[in-house]
C-alpha positions in Angstrom: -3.9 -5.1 9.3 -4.3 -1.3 8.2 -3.7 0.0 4.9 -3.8 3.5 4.5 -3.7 5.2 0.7 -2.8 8.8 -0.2 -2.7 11.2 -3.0 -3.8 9.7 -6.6 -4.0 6.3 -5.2 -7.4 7.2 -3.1 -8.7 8.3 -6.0 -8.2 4.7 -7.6 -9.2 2.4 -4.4 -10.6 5.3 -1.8 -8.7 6.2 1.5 -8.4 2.6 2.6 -8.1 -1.3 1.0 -9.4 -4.1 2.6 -7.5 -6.5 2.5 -6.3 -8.3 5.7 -4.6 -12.2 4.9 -1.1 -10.8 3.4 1.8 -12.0 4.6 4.3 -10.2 3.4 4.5 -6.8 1.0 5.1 -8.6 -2.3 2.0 -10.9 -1.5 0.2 -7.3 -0.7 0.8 -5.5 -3.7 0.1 -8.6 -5.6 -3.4 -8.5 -4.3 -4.0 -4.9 -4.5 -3.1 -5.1 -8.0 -5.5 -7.4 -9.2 -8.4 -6.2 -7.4 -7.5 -2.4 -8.6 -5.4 -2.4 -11.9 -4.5 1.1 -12.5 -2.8 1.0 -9.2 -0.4 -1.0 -10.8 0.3 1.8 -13.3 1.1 4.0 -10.3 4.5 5.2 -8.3 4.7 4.8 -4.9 7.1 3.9 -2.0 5.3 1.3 0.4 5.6 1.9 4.7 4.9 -0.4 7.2 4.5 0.3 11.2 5.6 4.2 9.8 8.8 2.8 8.1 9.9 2.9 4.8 10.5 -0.1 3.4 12.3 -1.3 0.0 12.0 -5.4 -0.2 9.6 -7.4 0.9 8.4 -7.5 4.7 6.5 -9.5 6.6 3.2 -8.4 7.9 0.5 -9.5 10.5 -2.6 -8.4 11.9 -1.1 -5.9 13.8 1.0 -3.9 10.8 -0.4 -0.4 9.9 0.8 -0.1 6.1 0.8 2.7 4.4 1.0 3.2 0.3 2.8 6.9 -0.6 2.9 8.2 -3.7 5.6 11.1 -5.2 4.2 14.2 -2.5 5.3 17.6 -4.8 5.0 21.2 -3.0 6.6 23.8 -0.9 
């Protein structure tokens, strides 16, 4: 698994988490969480395999998630 992290959130965990035995989003977030707790504190929408999603998901080896916060600009 891939996990990709942008904007303020790179500047809490770096450009990328390692973290590869998730099954499923919720498990995910709950890991990500623990090992870095100001992400917690943080809004962001969650996309796997370039897909928005809004509940939980299953993942695997092979899923490319990606963790986005608020983007602002014009």
């Amino acid at each position: 698994m891939q996990i990709y992290l942008f904007g303020r959130l790179t500047e809490i965990a770096g450009n990328a988490a390692l973290i590869s035995d998730a099954a499923d989003t919720d498990t995910l977030i709950k890991k990500l969480h623990t090992i870095y707790p100001a992400m917690a504190e943080s809004t962001y929408v969650i996309a796997v395999d370039k897909q928005v999603v809004h509940s939980n998901t299953l993942l695997n080896e092979h899923s490319v998630v990606a963790l986005l916060p608020p983007f602002s600009g014009g």
